[in-house]
C-alpha positions, 0 to 999 in steps of 0.5 A, a space after each residue: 485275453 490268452 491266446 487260444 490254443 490254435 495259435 499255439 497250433 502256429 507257433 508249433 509249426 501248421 507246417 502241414 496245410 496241405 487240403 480243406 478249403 472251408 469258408 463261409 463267405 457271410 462272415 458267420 462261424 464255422 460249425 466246429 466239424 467243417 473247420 476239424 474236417 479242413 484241418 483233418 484234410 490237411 498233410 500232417 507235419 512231420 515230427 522233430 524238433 523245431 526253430 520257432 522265431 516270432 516277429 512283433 510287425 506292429 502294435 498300436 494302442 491309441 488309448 495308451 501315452 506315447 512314452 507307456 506305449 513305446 515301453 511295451 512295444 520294446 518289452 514285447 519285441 524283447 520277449 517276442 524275439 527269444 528263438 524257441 525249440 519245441 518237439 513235436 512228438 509222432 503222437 502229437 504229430 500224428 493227431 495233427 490239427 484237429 483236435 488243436 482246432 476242437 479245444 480252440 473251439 471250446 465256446 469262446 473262438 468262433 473261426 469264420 474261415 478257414 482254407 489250408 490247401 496247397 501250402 496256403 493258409 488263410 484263417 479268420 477268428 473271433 474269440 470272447 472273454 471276460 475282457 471284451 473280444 478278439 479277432 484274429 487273421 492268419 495267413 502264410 505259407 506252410 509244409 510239413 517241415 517249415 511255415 510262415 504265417 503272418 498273424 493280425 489280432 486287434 482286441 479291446 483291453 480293459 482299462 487301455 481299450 482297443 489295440 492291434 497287433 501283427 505278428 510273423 511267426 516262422 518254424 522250421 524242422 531242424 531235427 529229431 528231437 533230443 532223447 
């Protein structure tokens, strides 16, 4: 199953949470304008480039040997661990969340909350494919110029069944971009 779009969002730095507070306490998903309202409410991030290091915290998958299991944990951790540069443009800077948020949306993640207020992230989705379904929680801390957010997926995989992993993916501006 491929990461939507909002995850990306993260990776590029949801450096600028800063209002919206939506959640819906039923577990049901949000309409797809209360969650752009949230992140259209939230303070944009400034433009630069940006250090994007992501951590791998956990990964379990019963169904898998020990031995297949430790390999992919190592060839995850390995890729995982490569420090990543990335511009954010004034354009892409200035459409902020909203629209990352919409295409994330785009009838396969369904968000059952999510808040940005006061430097403060906490989000929950579910999103379904071809090969089963994922949820995903997000929480952490976040500016317009740095985050950090611990996100938890758990997912059925064809063929290995259920797995669960937790990632800490950190950004932080360290500049202007390069011309």
């Amino acid at each position: 199953m491929r990461v939507p779009l909002f995850l990306t969002a993260v990776f590029v730095g949801l450096t600028g949470c800063g209002g919206g507070d939506e959640q819906n306490a039923a577990g049901e998903a949000m309409s797809q304008q209360d969650v752009a309202a949230a992140a259209d409410a939230a303070v944009r991030p400034q433009p630069g480039q940006y250090r994007i290091t992501t951590q791998l915290l956990d990964l379990s998958m019963p169904a898998m040997p020990g031995a297949n299991s430790d390999q992919l944990r190592s060839m995850m951790e390995a890729s995982l661990s490569q420090e990543r540069l990335t511009c954010l443009s004034a354009q892409d800077a200035e459409r902020g969340y909203e629209e990352m948020l919409r295409q994330s949306q785009d009838g396969r993640c369904e968000f059952q909350r999510f808040s940005a207020v006061g430097g403060r992230l906490d989000a929950a989705m579910t999103c379904r494919g071809e090969g089963g379904q994922a949820t995903m929680t997000m929480t952490g801390t976040a500016n317009s110029t740095a985050s950090d957010v611990t996100m938890s997926m758990r997912s059925t995989v064809p063929q290995m069944g259920e797995m669960a992993m937790q990632l800490r993916v950190r950004s932080e501006r360290i500049g202007d971009c390069p011309a």
